[in-house]
ROKOL-840495 format. One line per 3 residues: their letters; for each residue x, y, z of C-alpha. Coordinates in pm, 1 decimal. Example, Ala and Ser with C-alpha at 12.3 -4.5 7.8 and 13.67 -1.06 7.14 Angstrom:
<atoms>
AS> 1230.0/-450.0/780.0 | 1367.0/-106.0/714.0
</atoms>
This chain:
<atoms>
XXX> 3249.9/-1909.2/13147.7 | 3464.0/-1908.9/12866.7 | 3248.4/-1974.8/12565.2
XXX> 3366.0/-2280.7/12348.5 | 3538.9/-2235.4/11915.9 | 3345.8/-2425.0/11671.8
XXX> 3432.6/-2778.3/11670.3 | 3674.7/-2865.7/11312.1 | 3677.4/-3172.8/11211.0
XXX> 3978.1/-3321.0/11019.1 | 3923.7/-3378.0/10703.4 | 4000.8/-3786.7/10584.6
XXX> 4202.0/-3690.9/10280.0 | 4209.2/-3348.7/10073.9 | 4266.3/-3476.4/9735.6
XXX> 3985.3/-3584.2/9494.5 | 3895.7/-3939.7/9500.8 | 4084.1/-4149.9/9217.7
XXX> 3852.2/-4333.4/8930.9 | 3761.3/-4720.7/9036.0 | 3969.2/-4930.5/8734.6
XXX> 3784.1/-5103.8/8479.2 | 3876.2/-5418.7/8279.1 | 4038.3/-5431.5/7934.0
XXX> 3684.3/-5515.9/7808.8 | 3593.5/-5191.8/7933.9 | 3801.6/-5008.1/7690.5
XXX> 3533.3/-4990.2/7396.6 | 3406.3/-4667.8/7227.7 | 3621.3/-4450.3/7448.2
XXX> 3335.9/-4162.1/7279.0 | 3072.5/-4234.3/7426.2 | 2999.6/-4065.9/7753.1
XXX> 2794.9/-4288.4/8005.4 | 2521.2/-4019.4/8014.6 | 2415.2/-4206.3/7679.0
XXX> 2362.5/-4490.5/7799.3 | 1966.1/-4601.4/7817.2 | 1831.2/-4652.1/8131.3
XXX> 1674.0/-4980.7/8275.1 | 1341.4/-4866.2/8198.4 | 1356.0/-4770.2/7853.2
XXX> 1100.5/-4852.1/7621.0 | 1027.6/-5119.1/7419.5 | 1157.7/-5333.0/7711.5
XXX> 873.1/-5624.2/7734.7 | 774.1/-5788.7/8112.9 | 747.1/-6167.4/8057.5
XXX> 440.7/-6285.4/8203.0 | 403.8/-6493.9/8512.5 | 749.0/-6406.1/8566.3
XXX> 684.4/-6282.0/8957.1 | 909.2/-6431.6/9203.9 | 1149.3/-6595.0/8939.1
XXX> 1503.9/-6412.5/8896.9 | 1678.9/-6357.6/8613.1 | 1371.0/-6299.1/8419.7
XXX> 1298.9/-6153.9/8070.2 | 1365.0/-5827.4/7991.9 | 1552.3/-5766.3/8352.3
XXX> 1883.3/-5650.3/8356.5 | 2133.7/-5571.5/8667.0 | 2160.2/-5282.0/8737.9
XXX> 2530.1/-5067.9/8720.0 | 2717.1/-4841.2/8973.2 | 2688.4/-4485.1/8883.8
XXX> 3033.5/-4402.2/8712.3 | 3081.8/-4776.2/8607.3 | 3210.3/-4756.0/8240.0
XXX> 2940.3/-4992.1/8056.0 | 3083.4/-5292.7/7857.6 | 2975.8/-5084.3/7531.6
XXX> 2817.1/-4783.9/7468.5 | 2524.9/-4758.8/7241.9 | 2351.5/-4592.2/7014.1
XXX> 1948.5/-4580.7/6895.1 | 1912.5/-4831.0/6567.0 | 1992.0/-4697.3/6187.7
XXX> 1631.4/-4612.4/6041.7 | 1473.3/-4915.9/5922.4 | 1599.9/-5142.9/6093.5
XXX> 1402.9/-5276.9/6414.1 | 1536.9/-5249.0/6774.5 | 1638.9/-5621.8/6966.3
XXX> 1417.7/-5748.7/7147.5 | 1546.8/-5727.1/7483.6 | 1518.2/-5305.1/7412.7
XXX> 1869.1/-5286.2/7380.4 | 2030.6/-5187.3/7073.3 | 2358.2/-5296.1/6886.0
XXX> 2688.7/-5135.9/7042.8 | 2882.6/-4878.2/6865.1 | 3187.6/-4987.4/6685.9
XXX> 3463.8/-4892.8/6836.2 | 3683.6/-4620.8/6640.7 | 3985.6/-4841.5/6477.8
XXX> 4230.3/-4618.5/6534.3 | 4149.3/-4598.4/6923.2 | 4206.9/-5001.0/6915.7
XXX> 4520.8/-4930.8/6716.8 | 4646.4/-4728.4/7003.5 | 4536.0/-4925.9/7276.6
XXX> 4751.2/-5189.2/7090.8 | 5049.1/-4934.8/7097.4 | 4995.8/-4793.1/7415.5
XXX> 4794.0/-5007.8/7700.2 | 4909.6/-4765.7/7953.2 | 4751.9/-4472.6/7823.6
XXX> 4442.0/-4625.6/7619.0 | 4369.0/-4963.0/7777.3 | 4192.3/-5026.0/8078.8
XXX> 4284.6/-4710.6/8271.2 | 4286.1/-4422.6/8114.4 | 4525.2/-4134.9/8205.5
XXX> 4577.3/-3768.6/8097.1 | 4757.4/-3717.9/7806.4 | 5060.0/-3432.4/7786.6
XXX> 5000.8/-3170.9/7569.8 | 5180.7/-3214.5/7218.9 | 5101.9/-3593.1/7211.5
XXX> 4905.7/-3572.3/6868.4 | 5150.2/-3426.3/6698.1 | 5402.7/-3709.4/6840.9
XXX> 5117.6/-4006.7/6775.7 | 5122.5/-3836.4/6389.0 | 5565.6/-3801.5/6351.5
XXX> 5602.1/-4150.5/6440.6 | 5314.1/-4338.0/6315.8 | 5209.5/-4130.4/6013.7
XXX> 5242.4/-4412.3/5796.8 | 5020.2/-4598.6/5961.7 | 4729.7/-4317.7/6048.6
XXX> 4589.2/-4033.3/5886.5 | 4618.1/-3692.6/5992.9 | 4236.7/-3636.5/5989.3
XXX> 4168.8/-3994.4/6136.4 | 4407.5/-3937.9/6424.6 | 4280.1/-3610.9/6480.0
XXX> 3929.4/-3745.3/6518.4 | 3977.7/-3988.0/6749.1 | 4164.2/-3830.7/6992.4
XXX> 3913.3/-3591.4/7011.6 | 3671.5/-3881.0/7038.8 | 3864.2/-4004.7/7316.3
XXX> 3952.8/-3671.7/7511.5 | 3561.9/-3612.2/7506.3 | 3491.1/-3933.0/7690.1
XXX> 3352.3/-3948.8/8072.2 | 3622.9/-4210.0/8126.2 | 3905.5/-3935.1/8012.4
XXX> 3721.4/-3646.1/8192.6 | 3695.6/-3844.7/8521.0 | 4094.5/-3938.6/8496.8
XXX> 4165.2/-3538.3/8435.4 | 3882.1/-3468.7/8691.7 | 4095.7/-3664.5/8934.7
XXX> 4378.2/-3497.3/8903.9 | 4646.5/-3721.0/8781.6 | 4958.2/-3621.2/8586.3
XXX> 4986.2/-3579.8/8252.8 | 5169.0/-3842.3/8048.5 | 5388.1/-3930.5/7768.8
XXX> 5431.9/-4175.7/7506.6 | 5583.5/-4400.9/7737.5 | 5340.3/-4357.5/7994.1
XXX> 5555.5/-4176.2/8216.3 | 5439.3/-3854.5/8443.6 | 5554.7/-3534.5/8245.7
XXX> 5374.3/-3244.1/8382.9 | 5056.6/-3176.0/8592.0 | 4767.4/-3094.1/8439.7
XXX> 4656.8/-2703.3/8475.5 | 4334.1/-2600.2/8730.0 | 4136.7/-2513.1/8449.0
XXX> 4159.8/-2791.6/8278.0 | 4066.5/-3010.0/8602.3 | 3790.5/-2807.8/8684.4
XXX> 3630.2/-2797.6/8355.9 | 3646.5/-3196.6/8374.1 | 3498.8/-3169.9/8720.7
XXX> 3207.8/-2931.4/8572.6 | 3148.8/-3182.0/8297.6 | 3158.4/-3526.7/8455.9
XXX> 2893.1/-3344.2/8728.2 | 2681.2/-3287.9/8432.2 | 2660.9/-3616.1/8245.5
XXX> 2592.6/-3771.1/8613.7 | 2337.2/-3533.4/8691.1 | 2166.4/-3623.3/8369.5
XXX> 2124.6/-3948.4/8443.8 | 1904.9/-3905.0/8801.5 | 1708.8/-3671.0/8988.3
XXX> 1905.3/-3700.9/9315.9 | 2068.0/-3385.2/9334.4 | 2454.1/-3402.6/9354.7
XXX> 2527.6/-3059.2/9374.1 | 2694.6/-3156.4/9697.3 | 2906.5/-3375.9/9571.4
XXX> 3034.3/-3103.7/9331.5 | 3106.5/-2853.7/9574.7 | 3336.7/-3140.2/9746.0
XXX> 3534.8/-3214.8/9449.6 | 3561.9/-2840.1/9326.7 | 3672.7/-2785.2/9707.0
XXX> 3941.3/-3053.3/9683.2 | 4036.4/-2901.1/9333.2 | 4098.9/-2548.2/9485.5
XXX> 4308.8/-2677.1/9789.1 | 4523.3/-2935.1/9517.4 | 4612.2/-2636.3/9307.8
XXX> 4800.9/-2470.2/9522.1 | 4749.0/-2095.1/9399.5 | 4524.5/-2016.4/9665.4
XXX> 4120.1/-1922.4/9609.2 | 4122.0/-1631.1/9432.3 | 4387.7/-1734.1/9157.6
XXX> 4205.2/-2050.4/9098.4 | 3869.4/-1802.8/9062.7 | 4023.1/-1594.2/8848.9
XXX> 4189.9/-1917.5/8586.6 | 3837.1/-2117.8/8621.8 | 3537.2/-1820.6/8596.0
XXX> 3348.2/-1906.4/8312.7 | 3041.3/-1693.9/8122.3 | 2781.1/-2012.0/8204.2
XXX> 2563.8/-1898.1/8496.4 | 2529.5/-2210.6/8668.6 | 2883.0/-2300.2/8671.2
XXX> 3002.4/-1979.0/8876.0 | 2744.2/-2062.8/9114.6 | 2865.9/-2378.5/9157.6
XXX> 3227.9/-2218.0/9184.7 | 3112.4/-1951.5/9430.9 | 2934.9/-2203.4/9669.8
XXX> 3277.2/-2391.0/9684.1 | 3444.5/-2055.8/9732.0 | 3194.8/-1981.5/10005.7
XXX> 3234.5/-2296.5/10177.3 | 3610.4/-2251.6/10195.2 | 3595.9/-1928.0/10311.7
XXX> 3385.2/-2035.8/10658.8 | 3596.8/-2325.8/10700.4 | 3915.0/-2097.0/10712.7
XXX> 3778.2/-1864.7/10915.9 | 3655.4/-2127.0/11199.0 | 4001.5/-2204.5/11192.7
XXX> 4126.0/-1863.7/11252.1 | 3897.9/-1842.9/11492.8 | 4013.0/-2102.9/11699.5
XXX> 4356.5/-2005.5/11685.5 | 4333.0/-1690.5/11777.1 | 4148.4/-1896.0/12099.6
XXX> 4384.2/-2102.8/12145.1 | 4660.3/-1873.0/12110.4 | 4515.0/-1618.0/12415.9
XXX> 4424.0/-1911.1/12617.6 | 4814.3/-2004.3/12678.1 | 4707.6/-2393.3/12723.7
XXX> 4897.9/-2657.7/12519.1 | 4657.1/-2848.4/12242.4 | 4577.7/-3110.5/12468.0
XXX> 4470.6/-2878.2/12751.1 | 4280.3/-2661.4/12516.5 | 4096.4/-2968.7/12333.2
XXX> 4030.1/-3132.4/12696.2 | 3895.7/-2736.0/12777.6 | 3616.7/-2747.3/12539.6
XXX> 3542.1/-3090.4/12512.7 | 3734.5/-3160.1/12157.2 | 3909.6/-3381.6/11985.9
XXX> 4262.8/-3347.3/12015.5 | 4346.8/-3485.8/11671.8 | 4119.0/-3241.6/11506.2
XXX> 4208.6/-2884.9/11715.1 | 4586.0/-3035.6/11628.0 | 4481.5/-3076.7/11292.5
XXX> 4246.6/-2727.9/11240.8 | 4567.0/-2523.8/11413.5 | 4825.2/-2710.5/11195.3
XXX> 4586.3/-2585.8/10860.0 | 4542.3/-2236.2/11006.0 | 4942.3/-2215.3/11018.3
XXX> 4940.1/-2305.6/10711.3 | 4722.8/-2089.9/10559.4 | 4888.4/-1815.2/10700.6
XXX> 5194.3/-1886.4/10569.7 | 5044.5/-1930.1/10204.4 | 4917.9/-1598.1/10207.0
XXX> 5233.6/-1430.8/10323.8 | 5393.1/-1629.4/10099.9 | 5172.0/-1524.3/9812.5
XXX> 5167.1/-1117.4/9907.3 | 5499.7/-1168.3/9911.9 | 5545.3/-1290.0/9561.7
XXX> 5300.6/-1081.7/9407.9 | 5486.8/-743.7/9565.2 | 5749.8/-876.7/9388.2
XXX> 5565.9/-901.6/9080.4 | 5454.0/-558.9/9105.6 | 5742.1/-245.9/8975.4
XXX> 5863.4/3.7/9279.7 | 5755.9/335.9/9107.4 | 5946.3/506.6/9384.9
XXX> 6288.8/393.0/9180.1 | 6436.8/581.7/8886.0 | 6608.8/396.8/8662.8
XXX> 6827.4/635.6/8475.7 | 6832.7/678.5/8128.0 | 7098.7/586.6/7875.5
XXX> 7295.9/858.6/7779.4 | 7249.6/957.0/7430.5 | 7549.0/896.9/7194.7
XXX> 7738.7/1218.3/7086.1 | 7731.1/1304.8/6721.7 | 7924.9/1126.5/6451.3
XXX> 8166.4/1445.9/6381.9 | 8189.4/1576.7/6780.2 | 8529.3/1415.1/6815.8
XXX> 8767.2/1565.9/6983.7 | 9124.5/1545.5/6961.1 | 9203.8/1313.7/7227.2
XXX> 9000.5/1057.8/7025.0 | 9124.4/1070.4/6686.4 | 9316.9/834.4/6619.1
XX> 9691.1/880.0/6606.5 | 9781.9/891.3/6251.8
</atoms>
């Protein structure tokens, strides 16, 4: 009996899952990353007594979503001065020139956040340098490119955009994965579940949205931090036995001589996902040929002599077919 390919499931979507929106009161202290935040059990936060069974009671707060961009970000109390309460402390003040340009520009700094072309500083600075400084700007777009709510939109993979909030250009593997890498990070910080799986999904998503195939993206993204090529190579890993089950079945289904729904009724599969494992190993194939072929291109024939320029004769070698006729 003929034994039975690895079952390959279909995939629901390949590209990485788009940022929840958040409010317009959301938009405050775009610098703060959520991995500041303090947690519900920080101290200094007082139990009221004879509280049990009541909701709603003192010192109890609901709890967020992981990801959820807080109201307002905080930060610990200037010396001397005590902390509320509640534990909580007072939220930062939001950078004035990042409520300036959410003014300007709701598209790009209001509620949703999306990633900004390259060049847009210095087009911020030419037509509103009467209004901002140079080191002001500079400081809070850095303050805003450094916050999880940016990272996450990059993570995601959207386009990068103009003043106008229009889709310019996309936004280069590296930079997407390096969001990925840090967004994973600040999450991870904040509980002891391990989400290394989660990673590996997005990263995998990443690598298949790029579009230059895994060792290119390997090659743009490999990094000196230890625990970051780890992360890349267990992607990379994961990948690699997915395409190969694939190949696997269709080099099955391509001696068995059955059509798909023969061959999925054959070993007890799902037509939808041997149509849609064959479809991807197709694919794949013609990626790589596509990509040997480039890089071939790429590469110089050494067999091929170009010929050298001849050299020019000297100044007084003229004969006298080529003097000029006086």
């Amino acid at each position: 009996m003929t034994e039975a390919p690895d079952h390959t499931t279909a995939p629901t979507s390949d590209a990485p899952a788009a940022t929840a929106p958040v409010t317009p009161a959301e938009r405050v202290d775009a610098s703060a990353p959520a991995a500041d935040m303090p947690s519900a059990d920080a101290p200094g936060r007082k139990r009221s007594r004879g509280g049990r069974g009541r909701r709603g009671g003192k010192g109890e707060r609901p709890a967020t979503a992981e990801g959820d961009a807080p109201a307002a970000q905080t930060a610990p109390p200037p010396a001397g001065k005590p902390a509320r309460k509640n534990g909580t402390s007072a939220p930062r003040k939001v950078h004035p020139v990042l409520e300036r340009l959410f003014e300007l520009y709701p598209q790009l700094f209001g509620a949703r956040f999306r990633p900004l072309k390259l060049g847009i500083y210095q087009e911020l600075l030419a037509a509103h340098g009467d209004e901002f400084k140079a080191e002001d700007l500079k400081l809070a777009m850095g303050l805003h490119a450094r916050s999880t709510r940016y990272l996450e939109c990059v993570a995601a993979g959207h386009p990068r955009h103009d003043l106008q909030g229009r889709p310019v250009e996309p936004v280069a593997p590296e930079h997407i994965h390096h969001a990925i890498l840090e967004v994973f990070r600040r999450r991870q910080g904040r509980t002891q579940d391990d989400l290394s799986g989660q990673l590996r999904d997005r990263i995998i998503a990443a690598i298949e949205a790029s579009g230059v195939g895994r060792e290119a993206y390997a090659e743009r993204v490999r990094a000196r931090d230890d625990a970051s090529n780890a992360a890349l190579d267990d992607a990379l890993a994961e990948l690699a036995r997915q395409a190969a089950k694939r190949e696997a079945l269709m080099r099955a289904f391509e001696a068995n001589g059955k059509t798909e729904a023969e061959f999925a009724e054959m070993y007890g599969m799902d037509l939808k996902d041997v149509a849609y494992a064959l479809a991807r190993a197709r694919r794949d194939k013609a990626d790589d040929e596509k990509r040997a072929a480039e890089a071939a291109l790429a590469v110089p024939d050494p067999e091929i002599d170009v010929p050298e320029a001849p050299e020019a004769p000297p100044a007084d070698d003229v004969t006298e077919d080529t003097k000029p006729q006086g």
